[in-house]
PDB file with SEQRES, HELIX, SHEET and CRYST1 records, atoms N, CA, C and O in Angstrom:
SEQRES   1 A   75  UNK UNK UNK UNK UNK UNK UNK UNK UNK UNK UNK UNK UNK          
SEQRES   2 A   75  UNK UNK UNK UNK UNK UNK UNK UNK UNK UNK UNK UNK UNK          
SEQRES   3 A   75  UNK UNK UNK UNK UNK UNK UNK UNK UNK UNK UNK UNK UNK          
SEQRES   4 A   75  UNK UNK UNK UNK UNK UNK UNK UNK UNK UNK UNK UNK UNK          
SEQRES   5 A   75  UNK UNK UNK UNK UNK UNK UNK UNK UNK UNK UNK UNK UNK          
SEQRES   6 A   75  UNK UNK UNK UNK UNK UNK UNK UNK UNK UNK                      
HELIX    1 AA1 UNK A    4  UNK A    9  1                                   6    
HELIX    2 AA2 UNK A   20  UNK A   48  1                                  29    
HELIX    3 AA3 UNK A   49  UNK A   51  5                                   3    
HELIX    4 AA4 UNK A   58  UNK A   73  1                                  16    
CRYST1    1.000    1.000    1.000  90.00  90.00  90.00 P 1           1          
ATOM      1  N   UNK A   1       0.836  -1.182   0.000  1.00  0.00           N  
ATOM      2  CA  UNK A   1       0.000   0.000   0.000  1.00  0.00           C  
ATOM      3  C   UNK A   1       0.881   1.246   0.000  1.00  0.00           C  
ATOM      4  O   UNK A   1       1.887   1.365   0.699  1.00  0.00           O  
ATOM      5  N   UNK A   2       0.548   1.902  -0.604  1.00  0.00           N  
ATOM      6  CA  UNK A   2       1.326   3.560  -0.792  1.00  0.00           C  
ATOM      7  C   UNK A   2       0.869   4.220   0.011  1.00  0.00           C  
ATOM      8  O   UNK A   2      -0.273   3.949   0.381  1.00  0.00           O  
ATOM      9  N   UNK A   3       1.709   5.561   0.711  1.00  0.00           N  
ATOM     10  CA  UNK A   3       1.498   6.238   1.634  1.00  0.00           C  
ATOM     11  C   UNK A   3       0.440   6.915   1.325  1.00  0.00           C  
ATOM     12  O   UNK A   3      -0.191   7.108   2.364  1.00  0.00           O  
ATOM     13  N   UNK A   4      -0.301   7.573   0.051  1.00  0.00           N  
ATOM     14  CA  UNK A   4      -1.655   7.976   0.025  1.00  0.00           C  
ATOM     15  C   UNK A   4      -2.773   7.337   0.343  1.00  0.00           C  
ATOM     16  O   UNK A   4      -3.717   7.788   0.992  1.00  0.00           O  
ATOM     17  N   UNK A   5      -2.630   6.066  -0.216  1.00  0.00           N  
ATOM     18  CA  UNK A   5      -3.293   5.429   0.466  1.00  0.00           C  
ATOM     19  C   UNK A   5      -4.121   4.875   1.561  1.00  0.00           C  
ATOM     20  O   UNK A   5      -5.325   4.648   1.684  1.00  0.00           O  
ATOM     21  N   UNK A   6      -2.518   4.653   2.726  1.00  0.00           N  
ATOM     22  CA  UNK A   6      -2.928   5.180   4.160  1.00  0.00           C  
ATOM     23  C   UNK A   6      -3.584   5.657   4.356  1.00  0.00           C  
ATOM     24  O   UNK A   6      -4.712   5.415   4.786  1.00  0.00           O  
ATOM     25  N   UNK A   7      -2.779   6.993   3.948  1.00  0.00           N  
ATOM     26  CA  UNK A   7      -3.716   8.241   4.258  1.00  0.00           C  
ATOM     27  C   UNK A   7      -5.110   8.519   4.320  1.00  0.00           C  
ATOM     28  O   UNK A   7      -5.815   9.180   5.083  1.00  0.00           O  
ATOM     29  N   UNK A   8      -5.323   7.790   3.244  1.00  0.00           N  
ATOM     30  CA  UNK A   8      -7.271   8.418   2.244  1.00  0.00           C  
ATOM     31  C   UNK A   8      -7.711   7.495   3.332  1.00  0.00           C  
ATOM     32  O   UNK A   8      -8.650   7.809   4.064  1.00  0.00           O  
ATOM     33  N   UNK A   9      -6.888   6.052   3.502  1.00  0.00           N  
ATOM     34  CA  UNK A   9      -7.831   5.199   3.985  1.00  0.00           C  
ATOM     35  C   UNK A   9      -8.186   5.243   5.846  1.00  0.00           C  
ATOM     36  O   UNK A   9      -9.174   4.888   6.488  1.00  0.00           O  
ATOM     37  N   UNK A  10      -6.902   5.836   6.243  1.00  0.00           N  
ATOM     38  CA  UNK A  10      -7.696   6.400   7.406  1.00  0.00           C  
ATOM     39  C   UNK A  10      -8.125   7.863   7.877  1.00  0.00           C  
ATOM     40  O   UNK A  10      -8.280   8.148   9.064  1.00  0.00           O  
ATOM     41  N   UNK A  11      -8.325   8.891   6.671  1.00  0.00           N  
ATOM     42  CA  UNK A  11      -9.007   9.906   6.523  1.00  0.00           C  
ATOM     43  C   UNK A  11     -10.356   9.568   6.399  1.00  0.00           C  
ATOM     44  O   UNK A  11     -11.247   9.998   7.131  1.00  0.00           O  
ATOM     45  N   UNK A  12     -10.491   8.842   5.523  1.00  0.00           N  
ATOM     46  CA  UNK A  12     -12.151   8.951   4.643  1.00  0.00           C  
ATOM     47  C   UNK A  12     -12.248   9.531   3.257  1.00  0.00           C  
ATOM     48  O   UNK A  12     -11.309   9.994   2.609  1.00  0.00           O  
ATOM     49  N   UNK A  13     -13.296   9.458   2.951  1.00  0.00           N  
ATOM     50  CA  UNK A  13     -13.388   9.813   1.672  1.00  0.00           C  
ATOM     51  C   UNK A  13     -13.887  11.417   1.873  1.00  0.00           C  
ATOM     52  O   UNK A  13     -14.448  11.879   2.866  1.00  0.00           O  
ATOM     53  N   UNK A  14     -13.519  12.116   0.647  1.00  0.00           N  
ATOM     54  CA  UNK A  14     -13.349  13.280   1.072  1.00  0.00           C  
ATOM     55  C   UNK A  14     -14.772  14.371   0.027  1.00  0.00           C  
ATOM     56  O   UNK A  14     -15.419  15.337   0.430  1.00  0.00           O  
ATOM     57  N   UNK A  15     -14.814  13.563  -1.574  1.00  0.00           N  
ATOM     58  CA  UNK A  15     -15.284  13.790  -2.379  1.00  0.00           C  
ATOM     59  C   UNK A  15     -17.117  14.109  -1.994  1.00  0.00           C  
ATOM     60  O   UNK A  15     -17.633  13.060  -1.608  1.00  0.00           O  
ATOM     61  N   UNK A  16     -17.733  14.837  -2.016  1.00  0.00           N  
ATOM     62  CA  UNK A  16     -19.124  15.302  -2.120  1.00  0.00           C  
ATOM     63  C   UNK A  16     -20.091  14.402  -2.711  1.00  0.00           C  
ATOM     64  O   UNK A  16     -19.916  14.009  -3.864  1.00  0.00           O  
ATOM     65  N   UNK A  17     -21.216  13.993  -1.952  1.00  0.00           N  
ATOM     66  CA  UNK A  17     -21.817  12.664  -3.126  1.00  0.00           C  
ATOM     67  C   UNK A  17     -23.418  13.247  -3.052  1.00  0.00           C  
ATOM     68  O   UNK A  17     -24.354  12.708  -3.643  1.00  0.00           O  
ATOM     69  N   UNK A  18     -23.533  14.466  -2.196  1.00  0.00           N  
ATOM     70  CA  UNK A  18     -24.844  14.978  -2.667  1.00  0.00           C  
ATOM     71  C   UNK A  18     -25.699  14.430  -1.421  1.00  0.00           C  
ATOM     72  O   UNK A  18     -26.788  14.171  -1.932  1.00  0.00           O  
ATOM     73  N   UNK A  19     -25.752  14.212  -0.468  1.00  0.00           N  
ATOM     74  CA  UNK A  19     -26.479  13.336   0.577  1.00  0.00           C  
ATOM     75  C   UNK A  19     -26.165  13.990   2.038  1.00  0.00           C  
ATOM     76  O   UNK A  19     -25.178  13.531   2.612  1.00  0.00           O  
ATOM     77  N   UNK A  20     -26.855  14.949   2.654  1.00  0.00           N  
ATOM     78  CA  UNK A  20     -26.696  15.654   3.806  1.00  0.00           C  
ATOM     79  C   UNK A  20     -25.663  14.394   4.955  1.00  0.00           C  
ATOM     80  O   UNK A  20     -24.453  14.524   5.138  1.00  0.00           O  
ATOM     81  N   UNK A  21     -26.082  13.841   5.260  1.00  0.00           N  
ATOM     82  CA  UNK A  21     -25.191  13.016   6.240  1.00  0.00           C  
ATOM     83  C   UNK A  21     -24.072  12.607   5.469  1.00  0.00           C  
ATOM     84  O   UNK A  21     -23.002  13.124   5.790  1.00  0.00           O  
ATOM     85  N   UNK A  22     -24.068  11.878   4.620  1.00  0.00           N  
ATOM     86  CA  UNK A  22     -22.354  11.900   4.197  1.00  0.00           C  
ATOM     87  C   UNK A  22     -21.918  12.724   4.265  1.00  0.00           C  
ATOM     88  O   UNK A  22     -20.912  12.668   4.973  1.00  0.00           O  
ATOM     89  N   UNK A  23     -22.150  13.744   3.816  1.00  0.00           N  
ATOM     90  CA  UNK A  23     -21.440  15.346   3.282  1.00  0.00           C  
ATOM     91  C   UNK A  23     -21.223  16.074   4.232  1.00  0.00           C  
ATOM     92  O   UNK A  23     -20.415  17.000   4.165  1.00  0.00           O  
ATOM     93  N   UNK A  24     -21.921  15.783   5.312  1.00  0.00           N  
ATOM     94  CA  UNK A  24     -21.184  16.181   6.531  1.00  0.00           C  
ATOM     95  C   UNK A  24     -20.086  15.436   7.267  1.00  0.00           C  
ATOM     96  O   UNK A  24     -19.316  16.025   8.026  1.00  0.00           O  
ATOM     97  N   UNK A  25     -20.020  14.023   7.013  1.00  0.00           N  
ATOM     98  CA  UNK A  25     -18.260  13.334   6.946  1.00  0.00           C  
ATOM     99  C   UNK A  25     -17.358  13.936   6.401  1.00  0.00           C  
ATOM    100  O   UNK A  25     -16.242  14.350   6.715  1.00  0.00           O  
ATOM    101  N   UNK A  26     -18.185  13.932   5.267  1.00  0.00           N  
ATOM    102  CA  UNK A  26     -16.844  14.275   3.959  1.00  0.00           C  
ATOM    103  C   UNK A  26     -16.179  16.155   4.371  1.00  0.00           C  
ATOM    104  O   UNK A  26     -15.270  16.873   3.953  1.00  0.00           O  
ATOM    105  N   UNK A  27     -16.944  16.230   5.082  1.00  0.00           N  
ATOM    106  CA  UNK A  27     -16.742  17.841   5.237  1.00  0.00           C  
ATOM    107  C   UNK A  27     -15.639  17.770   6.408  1.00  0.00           C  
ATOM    108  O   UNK A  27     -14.483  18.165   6.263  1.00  0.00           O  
ATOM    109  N   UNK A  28     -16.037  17.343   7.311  1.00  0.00           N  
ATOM    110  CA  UNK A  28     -15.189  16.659   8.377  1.00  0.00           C  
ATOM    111  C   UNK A  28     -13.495  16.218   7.702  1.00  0.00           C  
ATOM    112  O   UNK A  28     -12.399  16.777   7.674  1.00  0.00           O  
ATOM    113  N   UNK A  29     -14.054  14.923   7.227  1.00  0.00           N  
ATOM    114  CA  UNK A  29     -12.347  14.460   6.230  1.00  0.00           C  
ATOM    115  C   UNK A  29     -11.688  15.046   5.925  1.00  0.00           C  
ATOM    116  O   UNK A  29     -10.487  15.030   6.197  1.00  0.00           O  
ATOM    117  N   UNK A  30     -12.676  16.265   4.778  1.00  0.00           N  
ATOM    118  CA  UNK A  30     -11.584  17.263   4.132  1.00  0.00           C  
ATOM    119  C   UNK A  30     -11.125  18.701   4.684  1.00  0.00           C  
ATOM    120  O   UNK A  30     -10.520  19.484   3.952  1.00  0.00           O  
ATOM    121  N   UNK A  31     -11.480  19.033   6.147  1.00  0.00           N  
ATOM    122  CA  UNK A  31     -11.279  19.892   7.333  1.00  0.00           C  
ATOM    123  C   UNK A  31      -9.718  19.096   7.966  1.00  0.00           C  
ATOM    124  O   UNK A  31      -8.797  19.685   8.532  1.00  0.00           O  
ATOM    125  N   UNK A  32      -9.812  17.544   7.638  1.00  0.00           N  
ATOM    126  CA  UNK A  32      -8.441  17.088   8.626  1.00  0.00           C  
ATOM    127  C   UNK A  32      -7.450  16.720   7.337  1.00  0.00           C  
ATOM    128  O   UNK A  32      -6.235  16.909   7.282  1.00  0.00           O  
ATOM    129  N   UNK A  33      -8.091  16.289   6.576  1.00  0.00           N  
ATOM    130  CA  UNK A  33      -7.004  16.128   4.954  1.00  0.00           C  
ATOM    131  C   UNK A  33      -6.442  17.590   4.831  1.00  0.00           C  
ATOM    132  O   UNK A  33      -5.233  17.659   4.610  1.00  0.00           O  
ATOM    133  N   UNK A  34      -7.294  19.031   4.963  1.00  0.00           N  
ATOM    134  CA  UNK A  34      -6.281  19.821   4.749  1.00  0.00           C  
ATOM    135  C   UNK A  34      -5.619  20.483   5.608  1.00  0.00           C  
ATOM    136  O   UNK A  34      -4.723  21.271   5.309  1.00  0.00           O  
ATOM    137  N   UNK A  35      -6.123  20.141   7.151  1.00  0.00           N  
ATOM    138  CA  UNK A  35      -4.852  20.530   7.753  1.00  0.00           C  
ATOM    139  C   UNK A  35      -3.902  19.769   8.177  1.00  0.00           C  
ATOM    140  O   UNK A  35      -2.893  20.101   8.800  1.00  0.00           O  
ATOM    141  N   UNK A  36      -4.322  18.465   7.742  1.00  0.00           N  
ATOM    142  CA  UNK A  36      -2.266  17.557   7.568  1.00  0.00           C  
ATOM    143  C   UNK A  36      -1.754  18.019   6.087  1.00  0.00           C  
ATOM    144  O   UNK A  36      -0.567  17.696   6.109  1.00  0.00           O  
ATOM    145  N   UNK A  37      -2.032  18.626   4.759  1.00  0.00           N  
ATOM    146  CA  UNK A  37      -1.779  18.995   3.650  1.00  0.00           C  
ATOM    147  C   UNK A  37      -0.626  20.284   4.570  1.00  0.00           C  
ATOM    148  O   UNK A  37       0.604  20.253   4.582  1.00  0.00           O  
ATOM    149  N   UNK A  38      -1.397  21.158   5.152  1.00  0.00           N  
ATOM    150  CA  UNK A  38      -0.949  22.429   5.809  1.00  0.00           C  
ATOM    151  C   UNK A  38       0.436  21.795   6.419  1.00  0.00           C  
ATOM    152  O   UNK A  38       1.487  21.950   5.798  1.00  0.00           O  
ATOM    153  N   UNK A  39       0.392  20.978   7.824  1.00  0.00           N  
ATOM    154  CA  UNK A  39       1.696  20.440   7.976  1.00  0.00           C  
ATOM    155  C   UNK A  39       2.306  20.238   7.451  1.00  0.00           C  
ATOM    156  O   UNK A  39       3.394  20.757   7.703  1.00  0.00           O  
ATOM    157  N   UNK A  40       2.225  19.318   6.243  1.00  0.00           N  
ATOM    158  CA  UNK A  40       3.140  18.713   5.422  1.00  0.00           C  
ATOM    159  C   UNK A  40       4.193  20.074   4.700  1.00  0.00           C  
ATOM    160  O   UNK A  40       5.354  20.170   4.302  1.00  0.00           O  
ATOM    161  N   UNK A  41       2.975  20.991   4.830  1.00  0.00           N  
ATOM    162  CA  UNK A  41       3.721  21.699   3.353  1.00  0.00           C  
ATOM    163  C   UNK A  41       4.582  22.789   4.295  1.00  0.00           C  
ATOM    164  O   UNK A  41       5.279  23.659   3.774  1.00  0.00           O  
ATOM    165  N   UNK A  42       4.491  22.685   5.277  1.00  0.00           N  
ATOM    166  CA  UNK A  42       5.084  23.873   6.579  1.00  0.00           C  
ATOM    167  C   UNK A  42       6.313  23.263   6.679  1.00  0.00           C  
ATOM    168  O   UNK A  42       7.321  23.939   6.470  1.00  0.00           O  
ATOM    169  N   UNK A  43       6.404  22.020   6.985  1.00  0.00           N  
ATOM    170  CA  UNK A  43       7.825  20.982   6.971  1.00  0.00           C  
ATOM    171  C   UNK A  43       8.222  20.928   5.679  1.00  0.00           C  
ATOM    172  O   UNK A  43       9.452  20.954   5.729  1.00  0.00           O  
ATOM    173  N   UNK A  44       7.899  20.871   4.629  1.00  0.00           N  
ATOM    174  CA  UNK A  44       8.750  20.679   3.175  1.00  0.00           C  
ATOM    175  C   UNK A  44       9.281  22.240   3.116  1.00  0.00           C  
ATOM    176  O   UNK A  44      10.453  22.366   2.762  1.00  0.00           O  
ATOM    177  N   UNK A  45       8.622  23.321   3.392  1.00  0.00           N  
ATOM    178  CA  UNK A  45       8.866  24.512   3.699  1.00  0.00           C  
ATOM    179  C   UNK A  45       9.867  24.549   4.453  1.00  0.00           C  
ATOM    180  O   UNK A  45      10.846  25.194   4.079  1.00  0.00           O  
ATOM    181  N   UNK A  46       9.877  24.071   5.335  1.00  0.00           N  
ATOM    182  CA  UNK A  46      11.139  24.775   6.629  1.00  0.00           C  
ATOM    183  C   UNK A  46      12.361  24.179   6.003  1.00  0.00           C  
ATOM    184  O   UNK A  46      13.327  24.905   6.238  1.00  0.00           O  
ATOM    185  N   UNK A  47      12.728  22.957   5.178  1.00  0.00           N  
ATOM    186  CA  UNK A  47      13.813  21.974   4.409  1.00  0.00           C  
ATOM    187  C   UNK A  47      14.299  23.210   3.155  1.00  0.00           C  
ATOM    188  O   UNK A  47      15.447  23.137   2.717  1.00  0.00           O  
ATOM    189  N   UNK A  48      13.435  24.218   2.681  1.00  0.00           N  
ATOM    190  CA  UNK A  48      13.583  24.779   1.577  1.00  0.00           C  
ATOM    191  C   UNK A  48      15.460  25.687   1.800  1.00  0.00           C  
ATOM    192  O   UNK A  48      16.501  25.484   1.176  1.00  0.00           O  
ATOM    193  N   UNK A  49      15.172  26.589   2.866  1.00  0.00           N  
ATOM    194  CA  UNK A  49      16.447  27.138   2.970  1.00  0.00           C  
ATOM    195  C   UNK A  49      18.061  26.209   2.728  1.00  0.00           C  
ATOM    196  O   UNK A  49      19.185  26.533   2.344  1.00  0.00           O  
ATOM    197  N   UNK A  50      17.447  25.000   3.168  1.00  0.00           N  
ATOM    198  CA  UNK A  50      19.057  24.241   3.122  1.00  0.00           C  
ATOM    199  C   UNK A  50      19.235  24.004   1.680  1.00  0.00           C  
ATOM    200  O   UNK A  50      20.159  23.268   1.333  1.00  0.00           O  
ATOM    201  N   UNK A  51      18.214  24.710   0.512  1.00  0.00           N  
ATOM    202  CA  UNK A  51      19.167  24.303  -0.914  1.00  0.00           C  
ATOM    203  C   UNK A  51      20.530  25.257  -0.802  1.00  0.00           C  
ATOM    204  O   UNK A  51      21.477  25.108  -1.574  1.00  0.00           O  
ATOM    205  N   UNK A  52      20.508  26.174   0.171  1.00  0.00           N  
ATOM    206  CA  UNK A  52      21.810  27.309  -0.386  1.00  0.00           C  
ATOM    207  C   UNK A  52      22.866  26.363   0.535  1.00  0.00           C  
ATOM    208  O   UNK A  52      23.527  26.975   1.375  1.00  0.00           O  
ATOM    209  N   UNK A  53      22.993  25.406   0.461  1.00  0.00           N  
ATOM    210  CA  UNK A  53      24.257  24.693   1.801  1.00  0.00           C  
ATOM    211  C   UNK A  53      24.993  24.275   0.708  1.00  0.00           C  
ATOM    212  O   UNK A  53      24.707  24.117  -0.478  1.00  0.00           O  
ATOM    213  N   UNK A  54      26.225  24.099   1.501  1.00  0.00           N  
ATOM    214  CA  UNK A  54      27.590  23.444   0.519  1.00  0.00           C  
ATOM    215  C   UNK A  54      27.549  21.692   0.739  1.00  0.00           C  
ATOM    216  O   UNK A  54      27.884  20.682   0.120  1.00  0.00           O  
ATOM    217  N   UNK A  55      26.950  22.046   1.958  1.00  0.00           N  
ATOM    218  CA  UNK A  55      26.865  20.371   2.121  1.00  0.00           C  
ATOM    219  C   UNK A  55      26.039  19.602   0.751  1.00  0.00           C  
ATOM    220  O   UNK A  55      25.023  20.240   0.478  1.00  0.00           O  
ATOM    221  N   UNK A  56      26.229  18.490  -0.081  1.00  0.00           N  
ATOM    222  CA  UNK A  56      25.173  17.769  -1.440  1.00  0.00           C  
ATOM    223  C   UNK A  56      24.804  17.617  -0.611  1.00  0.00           C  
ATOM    224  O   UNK A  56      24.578  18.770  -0.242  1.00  0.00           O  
ATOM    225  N   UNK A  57      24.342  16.697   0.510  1.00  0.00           N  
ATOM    226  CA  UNK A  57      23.027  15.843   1.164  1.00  0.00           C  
ATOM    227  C   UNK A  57      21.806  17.351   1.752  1.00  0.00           C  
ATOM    228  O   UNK A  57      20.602  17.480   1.530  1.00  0.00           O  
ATOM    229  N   UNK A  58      22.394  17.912   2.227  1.00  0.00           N  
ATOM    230  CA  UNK A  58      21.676  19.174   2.417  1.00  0.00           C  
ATOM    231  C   UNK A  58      20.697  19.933   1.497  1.00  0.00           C  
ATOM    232  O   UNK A  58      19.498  20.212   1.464  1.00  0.00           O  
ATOM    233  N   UNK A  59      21.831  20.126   0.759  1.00  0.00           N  
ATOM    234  CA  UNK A  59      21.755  21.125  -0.654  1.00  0.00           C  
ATOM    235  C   UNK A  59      20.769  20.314  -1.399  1.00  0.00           C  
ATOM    236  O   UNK A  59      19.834  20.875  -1.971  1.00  0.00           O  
ATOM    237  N   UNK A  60      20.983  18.443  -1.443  1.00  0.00           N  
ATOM    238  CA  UNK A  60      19.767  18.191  -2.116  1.00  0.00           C  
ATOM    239  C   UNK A  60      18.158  18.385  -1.819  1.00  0.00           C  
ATOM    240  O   UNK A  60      17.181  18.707  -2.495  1.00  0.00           O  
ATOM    241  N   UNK A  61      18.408  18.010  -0.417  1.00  0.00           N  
ATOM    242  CA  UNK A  61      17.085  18.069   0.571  1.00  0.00           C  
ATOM    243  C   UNK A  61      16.701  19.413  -0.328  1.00  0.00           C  
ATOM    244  O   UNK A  61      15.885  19.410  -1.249  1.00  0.00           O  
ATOM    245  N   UNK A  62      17.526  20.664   0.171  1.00  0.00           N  
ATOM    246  CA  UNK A  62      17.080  21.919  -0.269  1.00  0.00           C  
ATOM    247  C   UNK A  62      15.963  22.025  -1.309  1.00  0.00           C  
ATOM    248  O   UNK A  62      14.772  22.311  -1.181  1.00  0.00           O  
ATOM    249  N   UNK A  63      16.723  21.700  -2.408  1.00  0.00           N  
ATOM    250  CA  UNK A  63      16.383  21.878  -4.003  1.00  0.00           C  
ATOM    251  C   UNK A  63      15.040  21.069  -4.090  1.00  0.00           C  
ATOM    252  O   UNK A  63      14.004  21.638  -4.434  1.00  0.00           O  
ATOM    253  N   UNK A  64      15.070  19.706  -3.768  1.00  0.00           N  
ATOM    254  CA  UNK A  64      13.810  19.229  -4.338  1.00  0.00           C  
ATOM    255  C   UNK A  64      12.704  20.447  -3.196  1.00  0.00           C  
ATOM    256  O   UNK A  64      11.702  21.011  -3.635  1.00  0.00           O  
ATOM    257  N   UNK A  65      13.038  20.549  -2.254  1.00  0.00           N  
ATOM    258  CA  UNK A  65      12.102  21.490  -1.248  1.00  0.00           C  
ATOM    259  C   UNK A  65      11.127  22.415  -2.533  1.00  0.00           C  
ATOM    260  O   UNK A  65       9.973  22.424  -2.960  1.00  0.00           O  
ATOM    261  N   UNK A  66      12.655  23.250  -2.825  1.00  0.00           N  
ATOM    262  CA  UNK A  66      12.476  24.434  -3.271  1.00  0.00           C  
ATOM    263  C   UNK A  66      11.861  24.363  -4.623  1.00  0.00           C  
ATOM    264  O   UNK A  66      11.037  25.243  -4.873  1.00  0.00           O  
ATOM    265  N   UNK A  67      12.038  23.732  -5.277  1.00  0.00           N  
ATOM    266  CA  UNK A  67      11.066  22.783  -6.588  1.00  0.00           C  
ATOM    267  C   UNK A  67       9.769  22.399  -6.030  1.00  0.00           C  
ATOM    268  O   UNK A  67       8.912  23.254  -6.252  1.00  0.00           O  
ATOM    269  N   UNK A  68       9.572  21.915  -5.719  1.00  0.00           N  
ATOM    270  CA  UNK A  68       7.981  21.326  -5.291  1.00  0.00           C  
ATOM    271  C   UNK A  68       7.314  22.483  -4.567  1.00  0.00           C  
ATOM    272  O   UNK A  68       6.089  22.511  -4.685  1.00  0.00           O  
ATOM    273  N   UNK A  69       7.910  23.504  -3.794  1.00  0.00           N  
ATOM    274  CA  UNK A  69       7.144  24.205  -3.034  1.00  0.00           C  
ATOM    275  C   UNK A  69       6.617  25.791  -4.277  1.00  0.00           C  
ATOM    276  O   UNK A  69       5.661  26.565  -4.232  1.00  0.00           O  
ATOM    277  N   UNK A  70       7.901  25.655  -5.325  1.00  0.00           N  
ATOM    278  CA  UNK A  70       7.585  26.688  -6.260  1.00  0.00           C  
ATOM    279  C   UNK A  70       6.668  26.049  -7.526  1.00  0.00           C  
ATOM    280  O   UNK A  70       5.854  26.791  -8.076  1.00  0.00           O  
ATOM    281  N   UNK A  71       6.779  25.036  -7.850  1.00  0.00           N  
ATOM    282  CA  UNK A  71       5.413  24.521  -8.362  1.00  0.00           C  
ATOM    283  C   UNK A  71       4.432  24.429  -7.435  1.00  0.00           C  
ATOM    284  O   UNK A  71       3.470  24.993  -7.955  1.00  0.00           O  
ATOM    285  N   UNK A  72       4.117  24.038  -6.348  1.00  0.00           N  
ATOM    286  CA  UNK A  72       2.681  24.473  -5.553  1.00  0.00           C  
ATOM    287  C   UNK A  72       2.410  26.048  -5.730  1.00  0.00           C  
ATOM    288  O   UNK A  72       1.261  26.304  -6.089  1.00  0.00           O  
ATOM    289  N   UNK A  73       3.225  27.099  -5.552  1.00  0.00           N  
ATOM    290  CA  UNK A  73       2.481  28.484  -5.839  1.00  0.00           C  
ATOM    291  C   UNK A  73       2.166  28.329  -7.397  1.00  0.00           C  
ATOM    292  O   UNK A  73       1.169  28.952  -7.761  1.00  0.00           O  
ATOM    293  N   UNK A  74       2.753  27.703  -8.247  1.00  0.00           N  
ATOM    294  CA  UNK A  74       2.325  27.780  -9.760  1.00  0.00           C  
ATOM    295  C   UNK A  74       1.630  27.312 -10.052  1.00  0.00           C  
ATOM    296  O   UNK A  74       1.609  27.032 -11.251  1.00  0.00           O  
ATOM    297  N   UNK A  75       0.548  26.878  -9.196  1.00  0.00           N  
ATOM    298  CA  UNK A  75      -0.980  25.942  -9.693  1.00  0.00           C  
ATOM    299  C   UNK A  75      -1.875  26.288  -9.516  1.00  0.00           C  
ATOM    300  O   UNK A  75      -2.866  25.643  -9.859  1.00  0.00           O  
TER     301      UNK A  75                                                      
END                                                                             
């Protein structure tokens, strides 16, 4: 199983199906799906500064940071 997976599968489903009581789960789910999204992206965030290091293991961490976090503002 892939880590999204996990995830969805002990989140819930998140998607709208038109039905007052589900949709109030799903509202729920996607209230806690996006504030672990928020964590996640606060920690890939805080990794971003170490692309300017001399250290490679650092410097790599950095870069992919700084890549993924500048395609998320580009979407």
């Amino acid at each position: 199983m892939e880590l999204f997976e996990i995830v969805m599968k002990l989140n819930g489903p998140v998607q709208p199906v038109g039905e007052q009581n589900a949709d109030q789960t799903r509202l729920s789910n996607m209230k806690a799906l996006t504030e672990l999204a928020d964590r996640i992206l606060y920690e890939i965030n805080r990794a971003e500064p170490a692309a300017d290091r001399v250290e490679f293991s650092m410097k790599a961490i950095g870069v992919h940071a700084r890549e993924f976090m500048e395609s998320v503002k580009g979407a």
